[in-house]
DODREN-321699 format. One line per 4 residues: number of its first residue (from 1); their letters; for each residue x, z, y of N, C-alpha, C, O. Coordinates in nm, 3 decimals. Each point is the difference from the previous one (the first is absolute). Example, Ala and Ser with C-alpha at 12.3 -4.5 7.8 and 13.67 -1.06 7.14 Angstrom:
2
1) AS) 1.319,0.780,-0.569,-0.089,0.000,0.119,0.090,0.000,0.120,0.104,0.066,-0.002  -0.139,-0.138,0.107,0.082,0.006,0.119,-0.077,0.073,0.109,0.051,0.017,0.111
END
This chain:
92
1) XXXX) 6.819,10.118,12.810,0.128,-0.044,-0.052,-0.017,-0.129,-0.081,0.094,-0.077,-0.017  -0.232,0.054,-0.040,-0.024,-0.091,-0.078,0.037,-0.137,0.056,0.044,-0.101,-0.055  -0.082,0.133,0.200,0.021,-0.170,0.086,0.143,-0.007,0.022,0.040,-0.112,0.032  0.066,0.225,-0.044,0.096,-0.077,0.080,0.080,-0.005,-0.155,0.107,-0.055,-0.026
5) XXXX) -0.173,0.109,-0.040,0.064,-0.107,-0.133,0.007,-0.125,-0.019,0.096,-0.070,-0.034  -0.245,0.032,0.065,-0.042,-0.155,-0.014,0.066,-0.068,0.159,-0.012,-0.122,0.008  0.061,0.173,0.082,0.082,-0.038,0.095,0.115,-0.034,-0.053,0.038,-0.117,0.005  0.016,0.189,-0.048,0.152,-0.065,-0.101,-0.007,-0.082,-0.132,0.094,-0.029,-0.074
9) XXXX) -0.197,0.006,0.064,0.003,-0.129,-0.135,0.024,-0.123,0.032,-0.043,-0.063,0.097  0.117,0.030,-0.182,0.047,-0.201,0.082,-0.112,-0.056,0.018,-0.001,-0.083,0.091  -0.092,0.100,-0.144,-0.113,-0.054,0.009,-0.067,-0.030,0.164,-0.063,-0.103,0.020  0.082,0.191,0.074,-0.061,0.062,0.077,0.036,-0.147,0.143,0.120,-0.016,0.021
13) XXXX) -0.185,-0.044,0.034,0.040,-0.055,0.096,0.137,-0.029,0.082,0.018,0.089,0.084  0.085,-0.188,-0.084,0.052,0.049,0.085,0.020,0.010,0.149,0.106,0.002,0.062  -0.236,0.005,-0.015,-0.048,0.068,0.179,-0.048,0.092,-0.016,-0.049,0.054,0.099  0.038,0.009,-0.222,-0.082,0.141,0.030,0.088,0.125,0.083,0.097,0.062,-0.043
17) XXXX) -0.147,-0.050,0.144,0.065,0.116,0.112,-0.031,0.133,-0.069,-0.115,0.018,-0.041  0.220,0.088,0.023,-0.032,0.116,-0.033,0.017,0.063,0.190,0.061,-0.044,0.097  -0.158,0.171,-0.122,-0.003,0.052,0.157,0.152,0.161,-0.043,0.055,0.021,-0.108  -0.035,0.060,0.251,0.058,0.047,-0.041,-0.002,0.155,-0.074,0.094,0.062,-0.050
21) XXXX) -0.190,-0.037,0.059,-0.061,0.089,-0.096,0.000,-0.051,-0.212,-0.001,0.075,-0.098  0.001,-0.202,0.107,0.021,-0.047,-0.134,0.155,-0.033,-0.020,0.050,0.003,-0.113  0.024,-0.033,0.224,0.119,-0.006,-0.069,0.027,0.166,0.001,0.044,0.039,-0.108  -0.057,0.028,0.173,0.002,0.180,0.028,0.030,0.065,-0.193,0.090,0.050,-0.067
25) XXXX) -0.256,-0.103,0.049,-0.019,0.029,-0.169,0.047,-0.019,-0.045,0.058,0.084,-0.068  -0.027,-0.241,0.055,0.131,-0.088,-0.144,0.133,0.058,0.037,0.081,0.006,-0.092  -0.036,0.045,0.230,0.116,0.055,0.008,0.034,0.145,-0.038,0.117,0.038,-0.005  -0.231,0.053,-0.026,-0.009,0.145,0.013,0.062,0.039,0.149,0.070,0.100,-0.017
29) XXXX) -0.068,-0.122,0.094,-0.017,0.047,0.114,-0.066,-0.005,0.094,-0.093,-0.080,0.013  0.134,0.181,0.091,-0.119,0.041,0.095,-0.027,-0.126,0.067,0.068,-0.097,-0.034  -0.168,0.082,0.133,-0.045,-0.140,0.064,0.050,0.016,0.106,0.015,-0.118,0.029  0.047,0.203,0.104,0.151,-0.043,0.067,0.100,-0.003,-0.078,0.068,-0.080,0.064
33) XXXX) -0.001,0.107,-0.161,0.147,-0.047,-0.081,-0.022,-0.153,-0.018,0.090,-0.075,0.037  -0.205,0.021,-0.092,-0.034,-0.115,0.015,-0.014,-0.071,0.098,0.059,-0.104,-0.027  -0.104,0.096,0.127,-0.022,-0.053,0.096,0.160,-0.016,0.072,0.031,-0.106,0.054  0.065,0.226,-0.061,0.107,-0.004,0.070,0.101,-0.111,-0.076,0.073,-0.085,0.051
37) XXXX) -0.096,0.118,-0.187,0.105,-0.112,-0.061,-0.067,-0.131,0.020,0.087,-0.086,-0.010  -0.216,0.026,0.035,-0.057,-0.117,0.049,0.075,-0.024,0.124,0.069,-0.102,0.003  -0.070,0.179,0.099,0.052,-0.011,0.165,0.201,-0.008,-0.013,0.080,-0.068,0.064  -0.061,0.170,-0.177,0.181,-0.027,-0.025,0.040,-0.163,-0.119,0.099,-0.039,-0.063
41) XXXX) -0.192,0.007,0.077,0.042,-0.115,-0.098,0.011,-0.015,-0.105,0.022,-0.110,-0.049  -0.037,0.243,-0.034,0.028,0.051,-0.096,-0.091,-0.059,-0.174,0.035,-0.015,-0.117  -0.136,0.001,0.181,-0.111,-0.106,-0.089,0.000,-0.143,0.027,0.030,-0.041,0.112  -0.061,-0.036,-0.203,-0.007,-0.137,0.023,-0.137,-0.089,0.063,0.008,0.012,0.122
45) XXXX) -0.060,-0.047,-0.137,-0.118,-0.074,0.021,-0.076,0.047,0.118,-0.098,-0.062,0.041  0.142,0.173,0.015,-0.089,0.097,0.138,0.006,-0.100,0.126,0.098,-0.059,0.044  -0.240,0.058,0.006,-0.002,-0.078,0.143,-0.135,0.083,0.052,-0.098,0.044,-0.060  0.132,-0.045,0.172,-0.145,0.042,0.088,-0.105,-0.121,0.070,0.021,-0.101,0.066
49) XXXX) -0.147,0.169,-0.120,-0.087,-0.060,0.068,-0.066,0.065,0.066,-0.066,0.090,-0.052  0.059,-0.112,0.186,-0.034,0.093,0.105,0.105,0.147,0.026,0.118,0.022,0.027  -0.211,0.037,-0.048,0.075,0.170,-0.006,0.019,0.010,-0.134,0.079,0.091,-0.026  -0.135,-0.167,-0.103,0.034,0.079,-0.105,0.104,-0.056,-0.074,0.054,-0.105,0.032
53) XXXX) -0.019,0.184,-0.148,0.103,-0.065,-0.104,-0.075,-0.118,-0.127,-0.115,-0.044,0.001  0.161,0.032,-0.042,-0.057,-0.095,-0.105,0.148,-0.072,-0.078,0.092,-0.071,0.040  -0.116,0.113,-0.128,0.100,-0.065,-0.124,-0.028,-0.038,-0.124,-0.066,0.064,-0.082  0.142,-0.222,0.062,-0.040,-0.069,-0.112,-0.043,0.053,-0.137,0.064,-0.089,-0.056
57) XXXX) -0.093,0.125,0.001,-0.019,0.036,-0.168,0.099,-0.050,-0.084,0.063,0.054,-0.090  -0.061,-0.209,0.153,0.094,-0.090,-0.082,0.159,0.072,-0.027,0.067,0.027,-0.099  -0.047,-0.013,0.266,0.146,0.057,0.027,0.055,0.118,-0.069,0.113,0.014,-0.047  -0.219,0.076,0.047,0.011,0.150,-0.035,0.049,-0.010,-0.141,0.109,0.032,-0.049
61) XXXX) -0.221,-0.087,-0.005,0.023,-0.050,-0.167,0.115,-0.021,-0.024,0.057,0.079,-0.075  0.027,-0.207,0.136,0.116,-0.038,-0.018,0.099,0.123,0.036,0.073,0.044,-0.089  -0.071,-0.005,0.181,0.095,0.096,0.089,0.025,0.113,-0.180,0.093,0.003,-0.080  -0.199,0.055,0.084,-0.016,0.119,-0.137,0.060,-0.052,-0.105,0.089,0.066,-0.055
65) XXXX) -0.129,-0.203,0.005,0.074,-0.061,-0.107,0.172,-0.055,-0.004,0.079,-0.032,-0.089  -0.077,0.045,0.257,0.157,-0.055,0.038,0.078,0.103,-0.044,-0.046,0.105,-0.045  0.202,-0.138,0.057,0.094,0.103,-0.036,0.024,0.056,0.152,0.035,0.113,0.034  -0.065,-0.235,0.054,0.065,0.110,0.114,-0.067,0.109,0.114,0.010,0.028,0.119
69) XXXX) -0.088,0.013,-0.245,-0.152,0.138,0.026,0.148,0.088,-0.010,0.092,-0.018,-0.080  -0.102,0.130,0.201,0.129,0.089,0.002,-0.080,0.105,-0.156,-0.117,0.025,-0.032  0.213,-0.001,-0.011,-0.018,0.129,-0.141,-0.012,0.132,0.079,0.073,0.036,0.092  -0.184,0.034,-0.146,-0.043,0.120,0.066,-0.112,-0.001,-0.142,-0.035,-0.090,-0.076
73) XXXX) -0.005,0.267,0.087,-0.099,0.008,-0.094,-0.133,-0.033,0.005,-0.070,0.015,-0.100  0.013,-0.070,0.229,-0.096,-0.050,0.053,-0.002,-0.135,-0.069,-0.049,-0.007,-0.112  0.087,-0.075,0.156,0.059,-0.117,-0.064,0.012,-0.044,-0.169,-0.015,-0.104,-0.063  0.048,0.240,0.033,0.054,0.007,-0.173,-0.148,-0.021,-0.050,-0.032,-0.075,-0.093
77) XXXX) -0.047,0.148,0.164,-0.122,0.048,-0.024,-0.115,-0.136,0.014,-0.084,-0.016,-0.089  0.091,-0.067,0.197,-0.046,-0.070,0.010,0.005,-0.120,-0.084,-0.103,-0.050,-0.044  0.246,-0.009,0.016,0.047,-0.108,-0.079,-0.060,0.090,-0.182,-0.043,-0.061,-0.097  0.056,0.176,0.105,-0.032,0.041,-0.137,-0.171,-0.012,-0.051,-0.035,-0.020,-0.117
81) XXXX) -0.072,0.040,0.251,-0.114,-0.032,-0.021,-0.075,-0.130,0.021,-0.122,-0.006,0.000  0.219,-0.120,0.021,-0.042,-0.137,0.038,0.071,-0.029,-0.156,-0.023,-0.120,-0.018  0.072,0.156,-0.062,0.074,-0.002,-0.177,-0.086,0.042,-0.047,-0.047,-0.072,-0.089  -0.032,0.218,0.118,-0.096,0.025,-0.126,-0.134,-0.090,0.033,-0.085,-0.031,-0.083
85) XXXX) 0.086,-0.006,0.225,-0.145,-0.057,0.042,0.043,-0.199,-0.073,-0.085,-0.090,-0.005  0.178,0.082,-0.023,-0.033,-0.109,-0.045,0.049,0.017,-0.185,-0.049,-0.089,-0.070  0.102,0.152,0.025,-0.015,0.050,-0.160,-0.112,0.119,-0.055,-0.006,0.060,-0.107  -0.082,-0.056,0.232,-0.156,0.039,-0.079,-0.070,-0.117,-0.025,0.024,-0.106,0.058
89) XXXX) -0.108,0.122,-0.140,-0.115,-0.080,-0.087,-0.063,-0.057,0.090,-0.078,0.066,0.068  0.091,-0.152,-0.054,-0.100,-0.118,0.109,0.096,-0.015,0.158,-0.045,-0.028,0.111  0.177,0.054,-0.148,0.089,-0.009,0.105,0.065,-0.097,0.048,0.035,-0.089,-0.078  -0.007,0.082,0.188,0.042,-0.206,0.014,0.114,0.041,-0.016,0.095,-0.078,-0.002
END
């Protein structure tokens, strides 16, 4: 979990590709719920290379921090741990 913290820090590249098993994590959901909202449009930054998924870091970041992340408790949850991850001690 430690890395896909440091995946969401502004800090972090912006080409760094998360795969879809890492957006899976930062989303709390399963890795087809993910993958399907990649294929419904539903995420931002998703493109395939080859057979696989691959999505920006950059995008995701933004998308979570945007307002127009649909409200669900998943969501609540997420925007609530990218707040404490940057108002802990050594937090960007």
């Amino acid at each position: 979990m430690r890395r896909l913290v440091t995946i969401l820090d502004d800090s972090v590249s912006d080409h760094y590709m998360l795969t879809v098993p890492d957006l899976a994590a930062i989303l709390n959901v399963d890795v087809s719920k993910a993958r399907s909202m990649l294929a419904e449009g539903k995420i931002p930054g998703g493109m395939h290379v080859g057979k696989l998924w691959r999505v920006s870091a950059r995008a995701v970041r933004e998308w979570i921090n945007s307002e127009t992340l649909p409200k669900n408790p998943t969501v609540a949850n997420i925007r609530a741990a990218a707040r404490n991850r940057r108002n802990a001690p050594g937090g960007s």
